[in-house]
Each structure stands twice: as C-alpha cells, then as structure tokens.
C-alpha positions as CSV (number, residue, x, y, z in Angstrom):
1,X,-82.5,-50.2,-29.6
2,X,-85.7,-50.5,-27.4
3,X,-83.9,-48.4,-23.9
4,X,-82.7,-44.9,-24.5
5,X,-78.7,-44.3,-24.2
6,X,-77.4,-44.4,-21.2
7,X,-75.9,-40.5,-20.3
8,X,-72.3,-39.8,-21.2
9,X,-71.7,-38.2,-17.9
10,X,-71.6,-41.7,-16.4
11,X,-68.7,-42.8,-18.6
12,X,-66.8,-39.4,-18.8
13,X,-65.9,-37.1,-16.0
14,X,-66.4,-33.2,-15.9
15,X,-69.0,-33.0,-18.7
16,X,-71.0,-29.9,-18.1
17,X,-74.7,-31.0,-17.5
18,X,-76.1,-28.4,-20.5
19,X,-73.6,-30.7,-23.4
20,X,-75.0,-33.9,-21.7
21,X,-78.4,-32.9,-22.2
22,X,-77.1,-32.0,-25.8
23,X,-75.9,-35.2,-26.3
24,X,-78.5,-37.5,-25.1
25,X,-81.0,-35.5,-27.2
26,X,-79.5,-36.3,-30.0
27,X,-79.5,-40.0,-29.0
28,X,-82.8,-40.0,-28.3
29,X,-84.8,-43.3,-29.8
30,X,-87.7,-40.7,-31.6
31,X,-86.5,-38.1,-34.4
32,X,-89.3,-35.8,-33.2
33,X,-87.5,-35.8,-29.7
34,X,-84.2,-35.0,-31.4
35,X,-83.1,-31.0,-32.1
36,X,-84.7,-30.1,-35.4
37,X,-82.0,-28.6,-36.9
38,X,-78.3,-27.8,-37.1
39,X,-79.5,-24.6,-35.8
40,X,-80.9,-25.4,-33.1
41,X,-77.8,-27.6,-32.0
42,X,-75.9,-23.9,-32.7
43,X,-78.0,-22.1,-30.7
44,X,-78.1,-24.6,-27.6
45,X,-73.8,-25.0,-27.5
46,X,-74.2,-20.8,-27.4
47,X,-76.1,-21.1,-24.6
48,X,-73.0,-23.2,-23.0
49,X,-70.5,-20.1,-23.1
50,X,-67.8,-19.8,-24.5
51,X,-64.6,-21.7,-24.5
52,X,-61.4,-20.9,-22.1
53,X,-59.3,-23.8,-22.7
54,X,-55.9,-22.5,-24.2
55,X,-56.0,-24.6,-27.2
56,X,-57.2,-22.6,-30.0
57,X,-60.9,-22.4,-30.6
58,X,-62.2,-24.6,-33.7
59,X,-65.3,-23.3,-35.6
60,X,-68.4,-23.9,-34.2
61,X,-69.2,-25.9,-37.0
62,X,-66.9,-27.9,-36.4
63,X,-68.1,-29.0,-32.6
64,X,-71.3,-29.7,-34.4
65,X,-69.9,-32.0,-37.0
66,X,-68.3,-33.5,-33.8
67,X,-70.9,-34.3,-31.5
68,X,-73.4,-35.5,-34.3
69,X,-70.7,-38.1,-34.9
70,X,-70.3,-38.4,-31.1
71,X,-73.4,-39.2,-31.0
72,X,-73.6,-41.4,-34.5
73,X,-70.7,-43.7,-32.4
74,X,-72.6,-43.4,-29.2
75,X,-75.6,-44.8,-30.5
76,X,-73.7,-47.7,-32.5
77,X,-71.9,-48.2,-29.5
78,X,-75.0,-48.4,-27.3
79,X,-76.7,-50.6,-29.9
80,X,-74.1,-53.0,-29.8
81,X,-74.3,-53.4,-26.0
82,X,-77.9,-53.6,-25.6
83,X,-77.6,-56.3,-28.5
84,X,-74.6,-58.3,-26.9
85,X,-74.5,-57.7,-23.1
86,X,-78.7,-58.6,-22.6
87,X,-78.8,-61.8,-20.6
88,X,-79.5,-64.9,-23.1
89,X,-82.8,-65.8,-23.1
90,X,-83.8,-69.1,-21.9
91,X,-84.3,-71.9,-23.9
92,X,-87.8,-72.5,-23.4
93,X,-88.5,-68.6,-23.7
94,X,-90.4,-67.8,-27.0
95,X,-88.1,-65.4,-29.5
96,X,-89.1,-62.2,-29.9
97,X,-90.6,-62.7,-33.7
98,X,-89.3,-60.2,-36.2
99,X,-91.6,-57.3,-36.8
100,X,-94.2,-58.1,-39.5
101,X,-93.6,-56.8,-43.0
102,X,-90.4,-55.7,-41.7
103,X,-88.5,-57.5,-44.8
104,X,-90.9,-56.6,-47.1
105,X,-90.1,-52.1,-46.2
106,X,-89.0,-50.3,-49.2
107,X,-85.5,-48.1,-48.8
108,X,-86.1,-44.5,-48.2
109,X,-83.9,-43.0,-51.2
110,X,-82.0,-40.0,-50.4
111,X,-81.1,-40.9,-47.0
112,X,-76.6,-40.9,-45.9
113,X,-74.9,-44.0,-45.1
114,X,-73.7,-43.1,-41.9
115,X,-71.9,-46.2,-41.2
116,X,-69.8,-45.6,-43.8
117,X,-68.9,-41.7,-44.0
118,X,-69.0,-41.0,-40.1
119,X,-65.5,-40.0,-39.9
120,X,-65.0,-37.7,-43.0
121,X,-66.6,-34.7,-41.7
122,X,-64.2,-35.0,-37.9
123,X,-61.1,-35.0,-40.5
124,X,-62.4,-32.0,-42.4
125,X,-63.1,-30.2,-39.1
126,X,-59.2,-31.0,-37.9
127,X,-57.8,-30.1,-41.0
128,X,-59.7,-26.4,-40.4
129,X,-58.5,-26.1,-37.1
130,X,-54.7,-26.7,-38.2
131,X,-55.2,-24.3,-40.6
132,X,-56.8,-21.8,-38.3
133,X,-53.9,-22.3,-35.9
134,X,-51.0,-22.0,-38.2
135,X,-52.9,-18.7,-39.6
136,X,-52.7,-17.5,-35.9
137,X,-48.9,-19.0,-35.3
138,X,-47.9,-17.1,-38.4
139,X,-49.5,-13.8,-37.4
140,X,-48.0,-13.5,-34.1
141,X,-44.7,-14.6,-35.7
142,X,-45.0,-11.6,-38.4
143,X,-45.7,-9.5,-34.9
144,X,-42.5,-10.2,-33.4
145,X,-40.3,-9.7,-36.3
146,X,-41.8,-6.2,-36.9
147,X,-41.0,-5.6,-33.6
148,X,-37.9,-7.2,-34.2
149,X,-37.4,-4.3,-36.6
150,X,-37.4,-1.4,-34.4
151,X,-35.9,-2.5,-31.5
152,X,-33.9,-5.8,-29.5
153,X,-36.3,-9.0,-28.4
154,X,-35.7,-11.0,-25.9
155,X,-35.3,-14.6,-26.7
156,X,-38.1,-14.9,-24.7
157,X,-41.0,-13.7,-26.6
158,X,-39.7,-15.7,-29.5
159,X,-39.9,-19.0,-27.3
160,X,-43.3,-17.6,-25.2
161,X,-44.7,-18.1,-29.2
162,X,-42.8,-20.7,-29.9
163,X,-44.4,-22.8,-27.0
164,X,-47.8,-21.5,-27.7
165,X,-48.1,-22.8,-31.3
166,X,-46.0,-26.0,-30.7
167,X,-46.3,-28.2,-33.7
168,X,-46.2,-25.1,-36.0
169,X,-44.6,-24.1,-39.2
170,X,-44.2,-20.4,-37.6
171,X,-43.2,-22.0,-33.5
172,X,-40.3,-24.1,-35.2
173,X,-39.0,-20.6,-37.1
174,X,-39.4,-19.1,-33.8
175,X,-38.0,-21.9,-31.7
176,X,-34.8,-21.5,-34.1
177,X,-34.6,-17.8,-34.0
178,X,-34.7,-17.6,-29.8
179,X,-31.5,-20.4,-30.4
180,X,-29.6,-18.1,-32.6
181,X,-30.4,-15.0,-30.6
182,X,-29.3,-16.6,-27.4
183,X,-26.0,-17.9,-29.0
184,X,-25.6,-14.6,-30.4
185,X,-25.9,-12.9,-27.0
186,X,-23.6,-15.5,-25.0
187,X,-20.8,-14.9,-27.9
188,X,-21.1,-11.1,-27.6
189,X,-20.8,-11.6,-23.8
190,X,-17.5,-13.7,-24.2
191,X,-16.5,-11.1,-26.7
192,X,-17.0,-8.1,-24.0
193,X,-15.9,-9.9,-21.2
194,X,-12.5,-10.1,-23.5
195,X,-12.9,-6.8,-24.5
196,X,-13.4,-5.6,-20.8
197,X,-9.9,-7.4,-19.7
198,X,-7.7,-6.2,-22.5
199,X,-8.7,-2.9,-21.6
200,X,-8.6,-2.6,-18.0
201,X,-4.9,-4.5,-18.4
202,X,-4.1,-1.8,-20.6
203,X,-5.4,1.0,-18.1
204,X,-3.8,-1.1,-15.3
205,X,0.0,-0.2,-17.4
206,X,-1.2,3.3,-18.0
207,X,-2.1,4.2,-14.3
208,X,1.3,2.1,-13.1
209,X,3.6,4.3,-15.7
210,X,3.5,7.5,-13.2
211,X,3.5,8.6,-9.8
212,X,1.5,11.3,-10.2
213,X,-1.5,12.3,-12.4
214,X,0.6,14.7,-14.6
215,X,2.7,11.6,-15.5
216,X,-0.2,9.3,-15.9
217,X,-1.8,11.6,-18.0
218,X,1.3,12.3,-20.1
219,X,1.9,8.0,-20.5
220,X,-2.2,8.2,-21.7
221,X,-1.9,10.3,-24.4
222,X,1.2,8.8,-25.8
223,X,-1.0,5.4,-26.3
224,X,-0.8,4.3,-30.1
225,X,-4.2,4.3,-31.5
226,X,-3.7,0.7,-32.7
227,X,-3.2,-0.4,-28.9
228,X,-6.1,0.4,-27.9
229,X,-9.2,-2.4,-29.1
230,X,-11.5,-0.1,-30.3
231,X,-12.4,1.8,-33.2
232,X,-11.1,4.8,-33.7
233,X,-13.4,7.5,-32.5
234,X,-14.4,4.7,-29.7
235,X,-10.9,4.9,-28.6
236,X,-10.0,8.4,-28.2
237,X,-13.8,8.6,-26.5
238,X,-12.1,5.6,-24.0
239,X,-9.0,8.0,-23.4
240,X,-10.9,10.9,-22.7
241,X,-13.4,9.2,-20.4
242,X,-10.2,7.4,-18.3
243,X,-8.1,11.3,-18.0
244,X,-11.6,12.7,-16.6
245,X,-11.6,9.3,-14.1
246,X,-8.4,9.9,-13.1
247,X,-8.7,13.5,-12.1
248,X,-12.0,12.7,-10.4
249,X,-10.0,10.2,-8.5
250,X,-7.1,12.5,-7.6
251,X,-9.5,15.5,-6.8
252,X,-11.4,13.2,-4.0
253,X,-8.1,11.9,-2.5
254,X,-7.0,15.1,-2.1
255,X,-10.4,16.0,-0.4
256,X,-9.4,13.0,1.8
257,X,-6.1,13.9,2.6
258,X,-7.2,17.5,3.6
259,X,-9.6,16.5,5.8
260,X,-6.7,14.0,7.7
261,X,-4.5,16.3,7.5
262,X,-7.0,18.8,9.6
263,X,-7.5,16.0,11.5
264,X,-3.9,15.8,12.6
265,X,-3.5,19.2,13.4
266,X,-6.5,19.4,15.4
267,X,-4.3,16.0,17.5
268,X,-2.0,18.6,17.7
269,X,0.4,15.6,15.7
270,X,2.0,18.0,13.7
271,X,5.0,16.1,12.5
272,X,2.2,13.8,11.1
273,X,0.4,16.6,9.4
274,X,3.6,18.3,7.3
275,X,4.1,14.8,5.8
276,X,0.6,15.0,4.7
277,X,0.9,18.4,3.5
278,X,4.5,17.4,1.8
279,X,2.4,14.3,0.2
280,X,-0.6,16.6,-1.0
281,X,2.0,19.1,-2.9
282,X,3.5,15.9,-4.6
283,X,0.4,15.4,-6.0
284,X,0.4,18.7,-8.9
285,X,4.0,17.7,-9.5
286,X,4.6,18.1,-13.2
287,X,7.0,18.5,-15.9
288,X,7.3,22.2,-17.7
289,X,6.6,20.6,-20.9
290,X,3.6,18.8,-19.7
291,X,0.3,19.2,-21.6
292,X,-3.0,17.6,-20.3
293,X,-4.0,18.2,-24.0
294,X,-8.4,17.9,-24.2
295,X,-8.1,17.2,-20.4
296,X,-6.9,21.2,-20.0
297,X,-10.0,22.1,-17.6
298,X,-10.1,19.5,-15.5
299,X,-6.2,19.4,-15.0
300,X,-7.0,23.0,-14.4
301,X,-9.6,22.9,-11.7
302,X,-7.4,20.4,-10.3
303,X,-4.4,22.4,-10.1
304,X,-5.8,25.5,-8.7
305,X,-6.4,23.4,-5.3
306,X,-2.0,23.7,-5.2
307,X,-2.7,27.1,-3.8
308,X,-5.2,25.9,-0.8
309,X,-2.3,22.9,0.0
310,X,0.4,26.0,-0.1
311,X,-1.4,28.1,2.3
312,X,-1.8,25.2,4.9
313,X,1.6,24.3,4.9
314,X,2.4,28.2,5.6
315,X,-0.2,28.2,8.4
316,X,1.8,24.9,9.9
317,X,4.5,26.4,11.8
318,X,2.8,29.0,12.8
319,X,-0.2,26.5,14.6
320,X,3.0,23.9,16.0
321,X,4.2,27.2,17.6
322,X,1.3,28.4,19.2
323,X,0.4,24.9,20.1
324,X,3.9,24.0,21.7
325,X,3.6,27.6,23.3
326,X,0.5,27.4,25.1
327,X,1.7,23.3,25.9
328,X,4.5,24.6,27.3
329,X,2.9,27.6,29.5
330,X,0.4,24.9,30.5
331,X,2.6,22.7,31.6
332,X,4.8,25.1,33.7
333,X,1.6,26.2,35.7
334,X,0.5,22.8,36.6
335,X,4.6,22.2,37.8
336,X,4.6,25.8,39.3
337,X,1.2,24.6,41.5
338,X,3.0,21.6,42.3
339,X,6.7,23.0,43.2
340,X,5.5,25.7,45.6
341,X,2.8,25.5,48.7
342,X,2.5,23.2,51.8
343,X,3.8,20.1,52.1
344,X,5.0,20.8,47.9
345,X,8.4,19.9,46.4
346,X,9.9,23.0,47.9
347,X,9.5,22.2,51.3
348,X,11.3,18.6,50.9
349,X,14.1,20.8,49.0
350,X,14.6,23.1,51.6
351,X,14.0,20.5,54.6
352,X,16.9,18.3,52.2
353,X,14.4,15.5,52.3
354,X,15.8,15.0,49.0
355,X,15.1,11.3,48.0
356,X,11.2,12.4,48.4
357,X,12.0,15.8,46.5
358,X,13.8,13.5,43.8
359,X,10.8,10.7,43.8
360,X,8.0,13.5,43.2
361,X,10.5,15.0,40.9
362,X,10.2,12.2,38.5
363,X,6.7,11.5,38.8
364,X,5.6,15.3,37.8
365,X,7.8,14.9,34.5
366,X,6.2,12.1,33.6
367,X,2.8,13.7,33.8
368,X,3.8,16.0,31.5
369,X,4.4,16.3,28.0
370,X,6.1,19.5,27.1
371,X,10.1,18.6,26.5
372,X,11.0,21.9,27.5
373,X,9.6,21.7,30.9
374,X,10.1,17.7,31.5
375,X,14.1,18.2,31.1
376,X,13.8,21.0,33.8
377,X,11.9,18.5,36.3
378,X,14.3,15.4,35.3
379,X,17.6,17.6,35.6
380,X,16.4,18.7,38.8
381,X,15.5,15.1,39.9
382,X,18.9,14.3,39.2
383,X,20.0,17.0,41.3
384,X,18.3,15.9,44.3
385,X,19.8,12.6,43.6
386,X,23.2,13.5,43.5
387,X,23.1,15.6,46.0
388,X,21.5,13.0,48.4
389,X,24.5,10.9,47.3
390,X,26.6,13.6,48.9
391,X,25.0,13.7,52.3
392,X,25.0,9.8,52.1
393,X,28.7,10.2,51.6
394,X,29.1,11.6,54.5
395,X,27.5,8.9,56.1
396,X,29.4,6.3,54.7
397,X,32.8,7.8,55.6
398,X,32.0,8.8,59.4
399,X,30.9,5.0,59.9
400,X,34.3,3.8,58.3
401,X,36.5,6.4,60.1
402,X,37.1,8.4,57.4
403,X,36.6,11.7,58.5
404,X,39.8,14.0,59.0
405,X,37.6,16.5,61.8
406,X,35.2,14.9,63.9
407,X,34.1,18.5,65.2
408,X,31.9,20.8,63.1
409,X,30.0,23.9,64.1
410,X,26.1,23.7,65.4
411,X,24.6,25.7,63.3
412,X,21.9,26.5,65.6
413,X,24.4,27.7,68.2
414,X,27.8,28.3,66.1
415,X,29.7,26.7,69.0
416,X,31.8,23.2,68.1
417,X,30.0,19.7,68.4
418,X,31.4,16.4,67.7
419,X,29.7,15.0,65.4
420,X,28.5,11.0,67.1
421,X,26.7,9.6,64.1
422,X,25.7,10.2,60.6
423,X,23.2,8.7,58.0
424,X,21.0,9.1,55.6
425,X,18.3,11.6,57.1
426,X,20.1,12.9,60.4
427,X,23.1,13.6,62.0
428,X,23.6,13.6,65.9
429,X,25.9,15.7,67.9
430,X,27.3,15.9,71.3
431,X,25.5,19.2,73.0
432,X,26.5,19.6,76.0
433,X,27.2,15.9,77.4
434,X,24.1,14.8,75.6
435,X,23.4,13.5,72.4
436,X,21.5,15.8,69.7
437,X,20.2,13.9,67.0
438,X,19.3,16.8,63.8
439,X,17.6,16.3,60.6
440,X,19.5,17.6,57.5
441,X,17.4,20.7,57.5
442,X,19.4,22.1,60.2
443,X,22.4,22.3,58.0
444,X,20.6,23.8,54.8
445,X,22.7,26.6,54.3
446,X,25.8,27.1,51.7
447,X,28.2,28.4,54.3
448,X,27.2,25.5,56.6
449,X,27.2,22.9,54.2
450,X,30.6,24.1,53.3
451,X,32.0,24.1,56.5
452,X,30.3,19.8,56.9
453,X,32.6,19.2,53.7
454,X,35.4,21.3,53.1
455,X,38.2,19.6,54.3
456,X,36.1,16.6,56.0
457,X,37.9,13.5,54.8
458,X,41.1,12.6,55.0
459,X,41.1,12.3,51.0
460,X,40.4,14.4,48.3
461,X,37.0,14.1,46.3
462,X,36.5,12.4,43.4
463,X,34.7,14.5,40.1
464,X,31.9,12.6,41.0
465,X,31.4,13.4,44.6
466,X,32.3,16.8,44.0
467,X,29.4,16.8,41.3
468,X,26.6,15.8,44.3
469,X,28.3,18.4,46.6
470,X,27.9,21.3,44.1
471,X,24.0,20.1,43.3
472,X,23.5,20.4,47.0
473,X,25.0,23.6,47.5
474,X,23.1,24.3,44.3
475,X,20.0,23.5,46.2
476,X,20.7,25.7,49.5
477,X,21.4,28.7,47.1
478,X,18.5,29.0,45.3
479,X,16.1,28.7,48.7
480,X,18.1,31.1,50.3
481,X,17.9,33.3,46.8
482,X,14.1,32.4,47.0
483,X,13.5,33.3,50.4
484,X,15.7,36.9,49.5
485,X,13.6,37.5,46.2
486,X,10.0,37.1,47.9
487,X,11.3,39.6,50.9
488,X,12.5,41.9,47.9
489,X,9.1,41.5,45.9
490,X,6.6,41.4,48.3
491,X,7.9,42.2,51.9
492,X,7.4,45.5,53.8
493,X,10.8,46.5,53.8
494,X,11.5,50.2,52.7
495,X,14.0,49.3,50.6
496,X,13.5,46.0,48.9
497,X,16.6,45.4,47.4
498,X,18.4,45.2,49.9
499,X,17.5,41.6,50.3
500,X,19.1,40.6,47.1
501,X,22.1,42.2,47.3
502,X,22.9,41.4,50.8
503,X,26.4,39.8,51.3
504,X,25.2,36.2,52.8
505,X,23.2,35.5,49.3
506,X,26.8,36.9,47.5
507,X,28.6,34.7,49.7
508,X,26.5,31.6,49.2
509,X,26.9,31.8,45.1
510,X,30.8,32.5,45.7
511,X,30.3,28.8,47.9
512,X,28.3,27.0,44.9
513,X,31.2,28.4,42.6
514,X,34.0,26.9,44.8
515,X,32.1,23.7,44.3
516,X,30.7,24.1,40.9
517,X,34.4,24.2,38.9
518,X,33.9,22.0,35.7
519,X,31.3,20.7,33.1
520,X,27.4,20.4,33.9
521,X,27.6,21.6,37.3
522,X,29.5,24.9,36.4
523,X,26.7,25.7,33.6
524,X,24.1,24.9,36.5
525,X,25.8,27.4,38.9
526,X,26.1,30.2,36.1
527,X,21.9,29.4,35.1
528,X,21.0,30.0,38.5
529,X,23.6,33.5,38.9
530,X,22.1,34.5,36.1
531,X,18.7,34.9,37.3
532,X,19.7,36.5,40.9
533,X,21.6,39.0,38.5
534,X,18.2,40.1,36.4
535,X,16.1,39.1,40.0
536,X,18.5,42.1,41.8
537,X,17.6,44.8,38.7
538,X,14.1,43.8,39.4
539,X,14.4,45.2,43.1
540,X,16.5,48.0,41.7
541,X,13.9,49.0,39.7
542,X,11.1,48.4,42.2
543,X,13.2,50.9,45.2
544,X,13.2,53.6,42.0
545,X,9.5,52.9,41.3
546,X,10.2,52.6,38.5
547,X,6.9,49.8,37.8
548,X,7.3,49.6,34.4
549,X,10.9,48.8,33.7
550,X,10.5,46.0,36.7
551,X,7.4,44.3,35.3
552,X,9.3,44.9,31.7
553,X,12.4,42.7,33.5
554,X,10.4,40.1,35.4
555,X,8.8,39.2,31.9
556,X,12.3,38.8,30.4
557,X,13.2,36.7,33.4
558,X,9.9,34.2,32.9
559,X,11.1,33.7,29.3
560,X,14.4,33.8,29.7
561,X,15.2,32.0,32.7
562,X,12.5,29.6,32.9
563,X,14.4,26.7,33.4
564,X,16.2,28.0,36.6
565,X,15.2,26.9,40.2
566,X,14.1,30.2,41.4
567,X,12.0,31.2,38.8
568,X,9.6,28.2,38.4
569,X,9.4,28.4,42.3
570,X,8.5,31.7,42.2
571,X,6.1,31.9,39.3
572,X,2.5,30.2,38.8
573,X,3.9,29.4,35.3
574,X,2.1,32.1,33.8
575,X,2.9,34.6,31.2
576,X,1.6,38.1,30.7
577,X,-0.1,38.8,27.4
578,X,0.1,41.9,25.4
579,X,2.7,44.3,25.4
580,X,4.1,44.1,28.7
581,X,5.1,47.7,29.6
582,X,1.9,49.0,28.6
583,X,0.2,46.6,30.7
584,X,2.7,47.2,33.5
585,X,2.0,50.9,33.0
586,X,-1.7,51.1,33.0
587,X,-1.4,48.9,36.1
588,X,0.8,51.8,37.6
589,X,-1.6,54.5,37.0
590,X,-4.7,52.8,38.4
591,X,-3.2,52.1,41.7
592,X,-2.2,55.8,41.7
C-alpha cells in the first residue's frame, strides 16, 4: 500500500494508453488524485471513441461499474503482492511499528464494504447486456419474417442472424428455420427433378408416335389429361407450349434443309438435291381429317412454306437441264480443241497411228465429265483399238504364211508390189528390185484398205476380225468425208458440192458397208452415212445461196449428229444461240 500500482499495460497486451491512464487513476494511493466523480470517469471513456468490436455494445454504465471493480481487484491484487512478495526483512532489522493511534480510529459510518459486494454490480451489468442483445436478436428476427411475408429468403439471411446472435432465443428460431427451409428446397428439387423426367419421357413417346409434325401433333392432343403430372390448366399450358416447340423445331429444319438443298444445286449434285426436296415435301404430309386444333396459326405459317418447297422442285429439272446442257457443250469444245489441229488426235487417225490415237483417246474421256460426250471418246477409243487389231492381223498372218496373195497394189503408183514384210506400224514392198518400207498412212484410204484385205488370207474372217476391219475402214471414211466437207464449206471451188457428192466418197461408204454387215459396226457405218447425207444438203444449199436454210441444217447436224466422227472434227463444239435462221439471216444481209 505505500508504491502506487504497477500499470496494467504491463500485464495485458493491446490496452489503449487513454484506458490505462483511466485505470491507474483510479488506483492511485490519494482519493484527491482519483476522478471525482462517475462523471468524470464517463466523460474520459467518451473521449476513448467509440467501440468497433462486433460484440454488441453494453451500456456505458456498465464499463463503468466494470473498471471500478477492475480496479477494486487491481488494487487488492496489488496489495497482496506488495504485502507477500517484499523481501523478508532481516532479523536484526527493526519492524516497522504500527502507526500510532491506529487501533484506537473510529469507523467512518456510511462507507460500502467493497470486499464483500465487488461482484454484484459486474453481474447486474451482464444480465443488461443479455437483455440488450436478445432485444436486438429478436428485432432483426421480426425483420426477416416480415420480409419473409412478402417474398422468398434465402436460408442464408436466416443463418447470417442466426450466427450473429449465437446463444439467442431468436438465433436458435432462426438457426431452425434456415434447416427447414433448406430441407424444404432440396425436397422440392427432388420433386422437380422427378417431375422434369416423367415429362420429358412422356414428350420423348409423343415426339416418337409420328413421322411427321402433323402426326405428332395429332398423338399430342389425344393425351389423356390424367397422363400428364400437372394440374389441369398447367397441363393443357404444357401441351400448348410443346406444339409451338415442335413447329419451331420443324420451321428451322426446313430453313436448314433449304439452304442444303441450294447448296447442292449450286454443286451442280442434282440427284442429291431432289431427295432433299422429296424429304422437305414429306415434311407437311398430313391426313384430311387432321386438326392442329389451338396450334391452327402456327400449323398455318408452317404450311404455307409447302408452296416455296413446290416451286423448287418445279425449277429442278429445268436447272439439271441447263446445267447438263451447258456441261455437255463445254465438254465437246475442250474435245473439239483437242481432236482437231497439229500434231491433234486427227492427224494420228488419219496417219493410222492408231494405238497413239486410241491412248489419247482414253485419256481425254477421262478428263471429262459429261456421259454424253465421254461414250463418244471411249467408243472411238475402241475403234482405234480394233482397228489396230486389224492391221496387226495382217502382220501376224504374213509372218506365219498365211496370206493367199503376196502382191498388192502401191498405192502411191497403182502398179503391183510384193509385199516383203508386215508389222505393226509399216509394211515394206519390193519397188523396183529394192525394198520400200511404208508407214500405214500410205494405205489410208477405203478402196485401198479394201484391196490389203479382201481376199488376203487363205481363210475367211472371223466376226471379230471383220469387226476391227470395218472400224478401220470406218476410220478412212470419215477423213476422206472430212477432207470433202471442209473443200465443200470453205474451199474456193465454184461449186462446193461437188466435193460431197463426188463418186470416190460414195464409193468409200459402199466399202465401210461391205465391211460393216451386222450388230455395232453396222449402226456405226449408218451414224456416220447419216451425217455425209445432211453434210451433202448443206453444200446443196450453200451452191443455191441459200444461207439461211444451210446454217438452219448445220445446226440440226451439231445436235443431231454430235456423236459422229465428222462432226466433232469439224466443229469447235459450239452451238449457236437464238433462233438460228434469223441469226443466219441477219448474217446474210450484212455481208451483202
């Protein structure tokens, strides 16, 4: 009792310095040195600020009470200390006599027991404070359920004041309420989880009972109410809502479909595109009796896009026919480039280089893609082929002694030669003592190539070889026919028919004929007559000047006779547009 306290700060950390001043001044040894008042105590823990801990406040009052008793026990405690912990005093050291009189001081009257009440006023002060905090529990309880009222909580809020107020009356009614809310909401979620399966395995059935939307619609509206798990007006709400669905669907897959189907047509994959087209009309199939019933406008609107499907499918042929037209023409220019010119197919036909002619035959087909021109270029491949057979006949037979006549005219002389040797490119004669040896060019004529193998072996021919005789004869008709036509059409000649009708080109068709007697090779020998026939009323009308009628006919002979020899020789695969006489005519009258 004779040193002052020591400073709470020294036995408890983070006390603010203005509360340990506080403190110690109301420890202090001298009442005059203490505060004077309760008061002044009030005024000084103002000055401290207020408090931000999250507990709720107690009453000011209350920290009072507190720290006067704080400082009751401090002072007991320190008393005790100073009393026990000073060193013992020696034994020879005087005692410290008890103040004089001391025993004889009467008791102040009035005056607290301290020691005996100091903790009543702490409990009252608690009791307060539980008070004040389950006042404050309750009222942001009543909050939350008048919100509650007027709209959904989330369990949430009714934890946030459950945790806030822990220890509560009103945070263990909350606590409870978040638990029942949160088992309410995972029940209701297994409920429409359930709910959600049952109905999309009903609308799963329903979509599965038709091919098309008529007859899904129709299996929709013949649903019994009590199928569906949903109250009544719900239900026919759920039915409605699925028809509109399902013509939304449709409507966009027929958007799809139209823009695949322009797709393939603009490929030019028409086969491709009428299935599409036949797949979009199967799409507003649908009985008489059908009746999309409240779906009436949308089946509607739906429907009418039957008439836009109808008029593509019209347009169909139309764009296959054009497009295999202009495929076509396109595809007999590039062979017409490729037939005609130096060092082109024609000059190995007429030279009977024909295993070249046959090779480059092949290879121009398969370049192309139009059927109708391709089966020209492959037929004629094959008659190069089998006409090369023939001249390798002869080869075959000379070397085995098999000829009947060894003699044979020289066509460049029209005297007799034996023939020495034959093979596949050449045959050699005996001119004169010496030996000749001539390519098969020399000998591209009908009457001479008649003349190598009329009567040559000392057997007949089989149907076969026959076949490969009248392809080449075929062959030497139509370039001597070709080389008649161009002096006809664009030689100086006064009269230029007189090319076509002269009697070696009559006599070299009456040749292929004798050789041409059955099957295939006979309708190859009538194709090619057939086009020297309209080619000879051509120069006909040409001597008459007659320029209409002749361009009229050489337009009739490009689409009728494409497929001959002559004719893709002689044209650049090209076809006049517009009315053809007219054009013809105009043509006429400008040059006059």
């Amino acid at each position: 009792m004779n040193r002052a306290a020591p400073l709470i700060g020294e036995h408890v950390e983070g006390v603010p310095v203005e509360l340990e001043d506080l403190i110690a001044d109301l420890l202090e040894r001298d009442p005059a040195d203490r505060p004077p008042s309760a008061a002044a105590v009030l005024q000084r823990l103002d000055l401290l600020g207020p408090d931000s801990s999250t507990e709720p406040r107690r009453s000011r009052l209350v920290l009072v009470g507190s720290i006067a008793a704080l400082g009751v026990i401090g002072a007991a405690a320190w008393f005790g200390w100073s009393r026990f912990a000073s060193p013992t005093p020696e034994a020879d050291s005087p005692r410290e006599a008890p103040l004089a009189g001391a025993s004889d001081l009467p008791e102040l009257p009035g005056l607290p027991d301290l020691t005996a009440d100091a903790e009543e006023p702490a409990e009252r002060s608690d009791d307060a404070s539980l008070a004040a905090l389950e006042a404050e529990a309750q009222r942001a309880l009543d909050d939350l359920e008048r919100r509650a009222r007027s709209g959904t909580l989330d369990a949430a809020e009714w934890r946030n004041v459950a945790d806030s107020f822990a220890g509560t009356d009103a945070a263990r009614r909350a606590l409870d309420i978040a638990d029942d809310l949160e088992g309410s909401i995972a029940e209701q979620v297994v409920q429409t989880a359930a709910l959600t399966e049952e109905l999309d395995t009903l609308r799963r059935s329903l979509q599965a009972a038709g091919a098309t939307l008529a007859e899904r619609l129709t299996a929709l509206q013949a649903v019994p109410p009590e199928d569906i798990p949903l109250a009544a007006d719900r239900a026919e709400a759920w039915i409605a809502d699925l028809g509109r669905q399902w013509v939304a669907e449709a409507d966009d897959e027929l958007t799809r479909r139209v823009a695949d189907f322009e797709s393939r047509q603009e490929a030019s994959l028409f086969d491709e595109a009428e299935v599409a087209v036949h797949e979009m009309l199967a799409m507003f199939r649908a009985e008489e009796s059908f009746d999309p019933g409240p779906l009436s406008a949308e089946w509607t609107r739906f429907a009418q896009r039957e008439t836009e499907i109808q008029e593509r499918f019209a347009g169909l042929p139309a764009a296959r026919a054009a497009w295999e037209r202009a495929r076509v023409l396109g595809d007999q220019e590039v062979a017409a480039r490729e037939l005609t010119g130096p060092d082109s197919i024609e000059t190995d036909l007429r030279n009977l280089e024909l295993e070249r002619a046959a090779e480059r035959l092949r290879a121009l087909s398969e370049r192309l893609s139009a059927a109708p021109v391709t089966s020209v270029l492959e037929r004629w491949a094959a008659d190069a082929e089998a006409a090369r057979a023939a001249l390798h006949l002869l080869a075959v037979t000379h070397r085995n002694g098999l000829w009947r006549r060894r003699a044979l005219p020289d066509p460049r002389r029209g005297r007799a030669a034996e023939v020495l040797d034959v093979d596949d490119v050449s045959m050699t004669l005996e001119v004169e003592g010496r030996a000749e040896r001539l390519p098969w060019a020399t000998f591209a004529r009908t009457e001479t190539l008649h003349q190598l193998f009329n009567g040559r072996l000392e057997r007949a021919y089989t149907q076969d070889e026959r076949n490969g005789i009248a392809a080449l004869m075929r062959i030497a008709a139509t370039m001597e026919l070709l080389e008649a036509t161009r002096s006809a059409l664009f030689g100086t000649r006064r009269s230029p028919g007189a090319a076509l009708t002269s009697p070696d080109l009559a006599a070299a068709f009456d040749r292929l004929f004798e050789w041409s007697d059955a099957g295939p090779a006979l309708e190859a020998a009538r194709r090619e007559a057939r086009a020297r026939d309209l080619l000879v009323r051509v120069s006909g009308e040409l001597e008459r000047e007659d320029w209409s009628s002749a361009a009229f006919l050489l337009e009739r002979l490009l689409g009728e006779h494409a497929d001959s020899w002559v004719v893709l020789l002689l044209s650049n695969g090209k076809r006049t547009e517009g009315p053809v006489i007219t054009a013809a005519w105009d043509s006429d009258s400008e040059s006059k």
